[in-house]
C-alpha positions in Angstrom: -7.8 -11.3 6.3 -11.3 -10.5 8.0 -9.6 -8.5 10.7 -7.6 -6.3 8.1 -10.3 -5.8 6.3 -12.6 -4.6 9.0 -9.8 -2.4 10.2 -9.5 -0.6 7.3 -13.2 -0.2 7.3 -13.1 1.1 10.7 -10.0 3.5 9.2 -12.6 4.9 6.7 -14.7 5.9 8.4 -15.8 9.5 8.9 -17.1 11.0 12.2 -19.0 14.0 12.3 -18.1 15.5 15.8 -16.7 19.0 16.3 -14.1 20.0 19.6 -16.2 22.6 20.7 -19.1 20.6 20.7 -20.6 20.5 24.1 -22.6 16.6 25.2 -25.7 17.6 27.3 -26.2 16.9 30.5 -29.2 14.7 32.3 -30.1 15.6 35.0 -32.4 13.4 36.9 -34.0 12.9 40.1 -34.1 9.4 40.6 -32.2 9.6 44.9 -35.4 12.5 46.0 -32.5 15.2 44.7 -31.6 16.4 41.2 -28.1 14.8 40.4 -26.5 14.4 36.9 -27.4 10.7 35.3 -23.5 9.9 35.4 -23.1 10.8 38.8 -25.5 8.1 40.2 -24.8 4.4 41.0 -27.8 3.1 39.4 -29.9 2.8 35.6 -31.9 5.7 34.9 -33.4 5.7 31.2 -34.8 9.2 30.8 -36.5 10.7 28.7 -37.9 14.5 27.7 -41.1 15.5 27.5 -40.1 17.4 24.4 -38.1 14.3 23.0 -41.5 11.9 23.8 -43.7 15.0 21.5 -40.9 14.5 18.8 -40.9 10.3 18.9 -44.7 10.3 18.8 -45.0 8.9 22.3 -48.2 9.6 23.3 -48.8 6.7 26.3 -46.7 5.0 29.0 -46.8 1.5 26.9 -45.3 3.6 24.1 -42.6 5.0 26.1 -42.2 1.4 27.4 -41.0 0.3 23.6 -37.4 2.7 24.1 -36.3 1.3 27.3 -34.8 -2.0 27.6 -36.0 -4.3 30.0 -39.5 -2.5 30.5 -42.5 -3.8 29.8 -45.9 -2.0 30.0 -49.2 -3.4 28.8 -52.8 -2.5 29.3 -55.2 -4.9 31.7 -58.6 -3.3 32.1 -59.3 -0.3 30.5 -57.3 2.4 33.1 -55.2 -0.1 33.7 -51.6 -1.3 33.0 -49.2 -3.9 34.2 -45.8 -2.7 34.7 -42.8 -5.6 34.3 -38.9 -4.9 34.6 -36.8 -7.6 33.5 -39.4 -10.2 33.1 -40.3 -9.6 37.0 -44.0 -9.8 37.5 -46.5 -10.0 40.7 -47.9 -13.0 37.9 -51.5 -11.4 37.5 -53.1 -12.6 41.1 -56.0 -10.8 42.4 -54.9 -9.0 45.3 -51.3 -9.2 45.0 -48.9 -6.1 45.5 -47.7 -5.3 42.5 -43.8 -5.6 41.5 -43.2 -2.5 39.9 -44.0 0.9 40.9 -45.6 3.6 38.9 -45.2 7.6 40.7 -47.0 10.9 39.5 -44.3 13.2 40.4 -44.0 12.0 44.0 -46.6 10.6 44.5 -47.0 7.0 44.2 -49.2 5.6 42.0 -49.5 1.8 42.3 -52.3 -0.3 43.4 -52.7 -4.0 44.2 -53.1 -5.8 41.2 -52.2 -3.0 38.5 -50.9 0.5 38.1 -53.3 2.9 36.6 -53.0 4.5 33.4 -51.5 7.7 33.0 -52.0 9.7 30.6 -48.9 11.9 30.0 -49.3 14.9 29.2 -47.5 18.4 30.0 -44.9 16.9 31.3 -40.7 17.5 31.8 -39.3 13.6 31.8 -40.6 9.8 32.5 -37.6 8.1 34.3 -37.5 4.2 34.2 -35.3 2.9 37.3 -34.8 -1.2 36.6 -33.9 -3.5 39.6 -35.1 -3.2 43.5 -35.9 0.3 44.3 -37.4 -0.2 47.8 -35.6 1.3 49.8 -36.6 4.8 47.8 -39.7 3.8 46.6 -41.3 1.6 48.8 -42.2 -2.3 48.9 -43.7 -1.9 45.3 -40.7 -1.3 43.8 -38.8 -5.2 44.2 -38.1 -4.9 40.3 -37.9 -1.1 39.7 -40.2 1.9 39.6 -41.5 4.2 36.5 -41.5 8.4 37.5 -43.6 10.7 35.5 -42.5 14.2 36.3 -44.6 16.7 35.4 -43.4 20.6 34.3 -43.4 22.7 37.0 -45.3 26.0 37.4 -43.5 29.0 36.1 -43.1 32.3 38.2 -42.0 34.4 35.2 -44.4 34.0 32.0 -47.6 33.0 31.3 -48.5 30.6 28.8 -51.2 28.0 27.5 -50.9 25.5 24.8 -53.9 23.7 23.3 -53.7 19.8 21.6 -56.1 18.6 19.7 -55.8 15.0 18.4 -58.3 12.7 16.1 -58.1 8.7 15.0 -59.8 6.6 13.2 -60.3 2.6 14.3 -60.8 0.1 11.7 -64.0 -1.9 12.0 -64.5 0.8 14.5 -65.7 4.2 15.4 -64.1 7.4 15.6 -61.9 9.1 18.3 -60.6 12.5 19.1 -59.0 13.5 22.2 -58.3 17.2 23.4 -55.5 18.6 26.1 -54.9 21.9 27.4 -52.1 22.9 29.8 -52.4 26.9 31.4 -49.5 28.5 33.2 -50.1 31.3 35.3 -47.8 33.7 37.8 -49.9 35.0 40.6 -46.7 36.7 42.0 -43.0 36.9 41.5 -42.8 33.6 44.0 -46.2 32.0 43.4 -47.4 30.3 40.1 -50.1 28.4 39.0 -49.9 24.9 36.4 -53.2 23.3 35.0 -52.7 20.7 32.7 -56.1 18.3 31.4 
């Protein structure tokens, strides 16, 4: 009785997807190399910088709440703990940490915590869960969190100004401002400042 009925639920119900529709592709770089996300034998969550502007995600510890398994909370002011899966270094002084944190490709991580990046101008954070050292060196054992950053563009220039203000309660007041110029110097050269 429970089956037919869910079946005929199932039989109701009314998809809205078109033929020519066309899925878009991910591409990530997660090997050194850009490859599509279905073409690779491992977990990639990415995600857009433009998606992350749309969702409100405005720190890594944010970004941290859409992927499953990841884990990233603040220590020190400038500075986060990074866990995959429940995998930590477990907080000792000194200790290499677990995970690994990379600005573009360069790495990040630092014994005892991973700074705190502050994202901005960027074109995808990629979240890689289980041991990634053998791409991403020995503080990777339970995965490794890539910030890529946009990169400069030869054929416009551009600029884009943020400006951003909060309120604490039982607190003071808090504004933040972030600016990101593009300029092309030649046909092949460009140059990308983002603050």
């Amino acid at each position: 009785m429970l089956v037919s009925s869910i079946a005929a639920a199932l039989g109701t119900t009314s998809v809205g997807f078109s033929y020519g529709a066309e899925i878009e592709e991910v591409v990530v770089t997660a090997r050194q190399r850009a490859e599509s996300s279905q073409d690779i034998p491992m977990m990639v969550q990415s995600i857009s910088g433009e998606e992350m502007e749309k969702r409100g995600i405005t720190t890594l510890e944010d970004y941290a709440r859409f992927v499953a398994g990841l884990n990233i909370s603040t220590t020190t002011p400038g500075q986060n703990t990074i866990v995959f899966r429940g995998v930590s270094d477990g907080g000792g002084f000194l200790v290499d940490p677990t995970a690994a944190i990379y600005l573009d490709e360069q790495p990040m991580s630092v014994t005892s915590a991973a700074p705190d990046v502050y994202p901005i101008d960027l074109a995808r954070v990629e979240a890689l869960a289980g041991p990634q050292s053998t791409l991403y060196g020995a503080s990777s054992q339970s995965g490794a969190v890539r910030v890529i950053t946009n990169k400069p563009d030869v054929t416009e220039s551009s600029a884009n100004v943020g400006f951003g203000v909060g309120q604490t309660r039982n607190g003071g007041s808090s504004h933040e401002v972030d600016a990101t110029i593009n300029v092309p110097l030649s046909d092949k050269v460009a140059i990308r400042l983002s603050g």
